[in-house]
C-alpha positions in Angstrom: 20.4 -4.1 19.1 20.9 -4.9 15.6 23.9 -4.4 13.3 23.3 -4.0 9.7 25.0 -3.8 7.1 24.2 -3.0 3.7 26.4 -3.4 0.3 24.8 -2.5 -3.2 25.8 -3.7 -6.7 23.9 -3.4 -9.8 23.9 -6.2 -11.6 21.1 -7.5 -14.6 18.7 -4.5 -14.3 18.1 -4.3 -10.8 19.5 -3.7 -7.2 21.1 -6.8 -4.9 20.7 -5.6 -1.5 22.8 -8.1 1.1 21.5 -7.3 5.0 23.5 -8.9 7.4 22.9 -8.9 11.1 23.6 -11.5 14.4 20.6 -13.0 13.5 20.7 -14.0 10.1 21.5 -13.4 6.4 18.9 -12.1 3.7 18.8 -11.2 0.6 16.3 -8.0 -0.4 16.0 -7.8 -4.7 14.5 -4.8 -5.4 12.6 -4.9 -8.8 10.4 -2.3 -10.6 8.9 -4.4 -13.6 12.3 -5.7 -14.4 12.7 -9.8 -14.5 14.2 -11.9 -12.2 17.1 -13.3 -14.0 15.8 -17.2 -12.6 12.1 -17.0 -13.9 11.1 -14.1 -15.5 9.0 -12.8 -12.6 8.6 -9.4 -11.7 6.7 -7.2 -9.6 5.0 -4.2 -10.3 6.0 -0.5 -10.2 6.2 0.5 -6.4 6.6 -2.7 -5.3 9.9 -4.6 -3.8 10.8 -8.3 -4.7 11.5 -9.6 -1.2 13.5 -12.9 -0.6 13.7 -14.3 2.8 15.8 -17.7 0.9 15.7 -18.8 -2.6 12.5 -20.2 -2.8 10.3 -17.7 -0.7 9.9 -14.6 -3.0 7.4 -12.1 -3.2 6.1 -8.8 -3.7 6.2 -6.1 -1.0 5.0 -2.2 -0.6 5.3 -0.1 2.4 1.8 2.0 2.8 3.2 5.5 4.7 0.2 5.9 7.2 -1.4 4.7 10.1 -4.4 3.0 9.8 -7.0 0.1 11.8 -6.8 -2.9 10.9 -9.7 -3.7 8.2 -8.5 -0.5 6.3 -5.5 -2.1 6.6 -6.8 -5.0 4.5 -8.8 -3.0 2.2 -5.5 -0.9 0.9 -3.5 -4.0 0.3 -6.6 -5.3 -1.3 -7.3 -2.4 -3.4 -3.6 -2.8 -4.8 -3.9 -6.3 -5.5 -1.9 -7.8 -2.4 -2.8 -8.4 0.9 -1.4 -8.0 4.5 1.4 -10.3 4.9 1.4 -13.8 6.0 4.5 -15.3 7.8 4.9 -19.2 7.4 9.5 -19.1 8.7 11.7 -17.6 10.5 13.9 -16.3 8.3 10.8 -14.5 7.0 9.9 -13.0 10.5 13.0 -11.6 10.7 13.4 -10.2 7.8 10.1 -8.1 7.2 10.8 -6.8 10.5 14.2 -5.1 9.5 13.2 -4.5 6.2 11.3 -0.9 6.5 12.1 0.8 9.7 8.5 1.4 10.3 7.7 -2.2 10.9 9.3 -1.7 14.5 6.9 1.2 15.3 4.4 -2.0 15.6 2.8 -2.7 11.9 0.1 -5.2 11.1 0.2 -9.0 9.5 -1.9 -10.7 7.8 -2.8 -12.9 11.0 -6.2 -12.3 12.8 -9.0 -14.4 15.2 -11.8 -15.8 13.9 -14.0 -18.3 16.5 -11.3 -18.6 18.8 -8.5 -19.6 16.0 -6.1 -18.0 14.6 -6.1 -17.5 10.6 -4.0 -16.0 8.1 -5.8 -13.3 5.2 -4.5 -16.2 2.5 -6.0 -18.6 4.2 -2.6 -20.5 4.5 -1.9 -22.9 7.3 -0.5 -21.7 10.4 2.6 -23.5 10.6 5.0 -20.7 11.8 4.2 -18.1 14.7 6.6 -15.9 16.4 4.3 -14.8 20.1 5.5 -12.5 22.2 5.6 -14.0 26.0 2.2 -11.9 26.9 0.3 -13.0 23.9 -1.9 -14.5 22.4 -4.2 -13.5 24.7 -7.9 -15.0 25.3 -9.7 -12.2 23.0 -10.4 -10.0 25.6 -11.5 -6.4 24.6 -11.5 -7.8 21.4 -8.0 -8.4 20.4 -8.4 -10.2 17.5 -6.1 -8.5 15.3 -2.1 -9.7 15.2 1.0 -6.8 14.7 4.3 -6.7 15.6 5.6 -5.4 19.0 7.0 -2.1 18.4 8.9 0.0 20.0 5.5 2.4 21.0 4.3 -1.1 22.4 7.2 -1.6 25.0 9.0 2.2 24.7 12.0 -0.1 23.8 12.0 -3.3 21.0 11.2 -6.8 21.2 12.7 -8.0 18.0 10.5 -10.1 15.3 7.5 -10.7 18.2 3.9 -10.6 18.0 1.4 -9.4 20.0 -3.0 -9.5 19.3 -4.7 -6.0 20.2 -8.0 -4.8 19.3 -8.4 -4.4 15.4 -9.4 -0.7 15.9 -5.9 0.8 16.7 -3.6 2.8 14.5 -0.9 1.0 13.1 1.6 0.9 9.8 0.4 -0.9 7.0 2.7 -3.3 5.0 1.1 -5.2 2.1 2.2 -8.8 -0.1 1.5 -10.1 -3.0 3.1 -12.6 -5.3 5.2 -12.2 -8.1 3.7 -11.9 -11.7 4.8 -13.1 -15.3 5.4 -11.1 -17.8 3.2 -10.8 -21.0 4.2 -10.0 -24.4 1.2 -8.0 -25.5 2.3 -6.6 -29.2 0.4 -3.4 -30.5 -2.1 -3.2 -33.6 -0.6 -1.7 -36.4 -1.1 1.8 -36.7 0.1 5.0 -38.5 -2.1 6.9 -36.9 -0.9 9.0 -33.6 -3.3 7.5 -30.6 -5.6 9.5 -28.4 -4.0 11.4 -25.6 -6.5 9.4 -23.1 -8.4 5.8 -23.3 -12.0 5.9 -23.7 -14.3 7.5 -21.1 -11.2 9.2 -20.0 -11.0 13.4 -20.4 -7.2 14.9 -21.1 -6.7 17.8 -18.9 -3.4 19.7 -19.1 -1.8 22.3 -16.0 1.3 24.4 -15.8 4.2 23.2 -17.5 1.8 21.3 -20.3 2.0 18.7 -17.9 -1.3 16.8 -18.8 -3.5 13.8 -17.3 -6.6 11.3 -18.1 -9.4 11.4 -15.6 -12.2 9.5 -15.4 -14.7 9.5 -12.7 -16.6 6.8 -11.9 -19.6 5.2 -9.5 -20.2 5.3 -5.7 -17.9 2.7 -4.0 -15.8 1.8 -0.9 -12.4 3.2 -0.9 -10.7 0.0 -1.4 -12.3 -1.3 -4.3 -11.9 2.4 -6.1 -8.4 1.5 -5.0 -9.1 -1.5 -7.4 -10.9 -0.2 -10.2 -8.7 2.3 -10.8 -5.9 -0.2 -10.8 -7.9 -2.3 -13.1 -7.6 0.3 -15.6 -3.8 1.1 -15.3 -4.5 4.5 -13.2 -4.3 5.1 -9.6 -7.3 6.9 -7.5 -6.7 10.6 -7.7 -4.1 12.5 -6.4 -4.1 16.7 -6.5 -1.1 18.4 -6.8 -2.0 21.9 -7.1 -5.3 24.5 -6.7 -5.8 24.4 -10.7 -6.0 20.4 -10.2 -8.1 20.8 -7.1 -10.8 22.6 -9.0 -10.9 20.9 -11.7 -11.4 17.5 -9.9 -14.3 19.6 -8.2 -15.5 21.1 -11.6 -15.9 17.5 -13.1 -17.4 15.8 -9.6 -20.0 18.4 -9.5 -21.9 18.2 -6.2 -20.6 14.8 -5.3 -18.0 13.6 -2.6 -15.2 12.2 -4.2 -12.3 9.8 -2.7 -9.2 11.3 -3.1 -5.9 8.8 -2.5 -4.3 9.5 0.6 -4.5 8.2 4.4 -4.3 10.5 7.4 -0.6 11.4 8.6 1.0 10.4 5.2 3.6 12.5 3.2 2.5 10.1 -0.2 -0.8 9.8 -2.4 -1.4 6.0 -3.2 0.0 6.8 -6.8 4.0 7.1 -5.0 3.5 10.9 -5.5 5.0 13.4 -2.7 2.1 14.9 -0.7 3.0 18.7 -2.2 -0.5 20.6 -1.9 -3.4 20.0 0.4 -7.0 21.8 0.9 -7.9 20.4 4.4 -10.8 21.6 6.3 -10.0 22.8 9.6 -11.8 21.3 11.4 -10.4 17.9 10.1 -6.8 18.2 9.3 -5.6 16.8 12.6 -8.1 13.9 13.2 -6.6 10.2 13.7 -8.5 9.0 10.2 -8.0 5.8 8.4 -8.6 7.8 4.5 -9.8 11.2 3.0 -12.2 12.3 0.9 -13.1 15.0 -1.4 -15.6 17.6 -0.2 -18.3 19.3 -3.0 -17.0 22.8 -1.3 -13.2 22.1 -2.9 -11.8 21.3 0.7 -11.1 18.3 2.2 -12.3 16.1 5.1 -11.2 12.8 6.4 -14.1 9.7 6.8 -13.5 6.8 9.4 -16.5 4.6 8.2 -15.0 2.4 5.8 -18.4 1.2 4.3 -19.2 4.3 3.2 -20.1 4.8 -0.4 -18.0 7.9 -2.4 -17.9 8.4 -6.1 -14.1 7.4 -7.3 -12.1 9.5 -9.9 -8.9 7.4 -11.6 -5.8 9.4 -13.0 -3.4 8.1 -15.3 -0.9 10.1 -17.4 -1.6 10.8 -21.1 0.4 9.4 -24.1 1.7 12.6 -24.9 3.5 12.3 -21.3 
């Protein structure tokens, strides 16, 4: 069993998080767009700045939702990371403490490709951390790597790995390195700006709480992820039955990705899960992502090729 235990100080704009257990020491700074006071470097809203030791930093976001494992790489694609790759120990260790989650068995960035094992980045494999049954030889396709969690065993195996086929449910925990900041310095302006960017529409709800939409072309759910991200927005989320119609009323008769996974309390944007439209006969299915139905309801997909007009959301100046 492990012992933690956490102390908290604020110090230079963000949180130094000290875990301590029998196994080792590491250090968790958690950053939201502020700089690391060595470099400058930051990571981006929603994301943690994750340090295993002093030199191996990066960027990490816990996904809530169970997913297979290409979906998997298709989230932490569409938000600019990938799944993780593991090259130390101390690293091991400490992603597997770090959301409790990660013990219920989530994926890494690990998988087999012509009998070899390969990381997503394409970075040697210099580190692995096997459990005593794996790997195995591939059989019914086990080709994708996770950690063994306690729904593995019914108990824990601390920091191992086991390959299983790449079709199962599992957490999804995503990486991605840190980024510099840019000084960008607006154009001079009296002039008050436009609620919304171009080819965005402002549409306010209750409480004059207002939002930019824009809806664009058919594509996979991960690279809508992308684009939407591209543009400083997040895919939709729908908070309420006045948002839900209008999302409907601007889609027309298409089929529309919508941002959340199966099973998860959070839209992709961070947002709390407070409204949902499900059709019945598709609220309880074990489904990667969800999509928007021409009707108003909602319906959950499990082809991940599947082509689906994408609608971005981002909040208005005014907000």
């Amino acid at each position: 069993m492990i012992n933690v235990k956490v102390q908290c100080s604020v110090e230079n704009n963000y949180h130094q998080v000290f875990i301590r257990s029998k196994f080792a020491t590491f250090i968790l700074l958690l950053v939201q767009k502020h700089p690391d006071s060595k470099n400058g470097a930051y990571c981006a809203d929603g994301w943690s700045l994750v340090c295993s030791n002093e030199n191996d930093c990066s960027c990490f976001q816990y996904v809530d939702g169970y997913v297979r494992y290409k979906i998997a790489e298709q989230i932490c694609n569409g938000f600019g990371g990938e799944l993780p790759s593991i090259h130390s120990e101390d690293k091991n260790k400490f992603l597997y403490v770090f959301p409790d989650d990660l013990r219920r068995g989530a994926w890494i960035g690990l998988r087999r490709v012509n009998n070899s094992f390969i990381w997503v980045d394409e970075s040697d494999l210099n580190y692995a951390s096997w459990n005593d049954d794996a790997p195995t030889n591939g059989a019914n396709s086990s080709d994708c790597v996770h950690y063994v969690g306690y729904e593995d065993e019914g108990y824990i195996v601390p920091f191992k790995w086991r390959d299983s086929p790449c079709t199962e449910l599992r957490p999804i925990f995503c990486e991605m390195p840190l980024s510099k900041p840019t000084t960008t310095v607006p154009p001079p302006t009296t002039q008050q700006p436009d609620p919304c960017p171009n080819n965005y529409t402002e549409r306010c709800f209750q409480n004059n709480v207002c939002y930019c939409y824009s809806v664009k072309q058919k594509m996979y759910w991960g690279d809508g992820i992308a684009a939407c991200r591209n543009e400083g927005a997040d895919m939709i989320s729908i908070h309420s039955s006045e948002e839900n119609s209008f999302i409907r009323e601007i889609a027309g008769s298409e089929i529309v990705w919508i941002g959340c996974l199966y099973n998860s309390t959070y839209w992709v944007d961070g947002t709390n899960m407070n409204y949902e439209n499900w059709l019945s006969s598709y609220n309880s299915h074990n489904l990667g992502y969800m999509s928007f139905e021409y009707s108003g309801y909602w319906r959950g997909s499990i082809n991940i090729g599947e082509y689906m007009t994408v609608v971005c959301k981002k909040p208005t100046y005014r907000n």
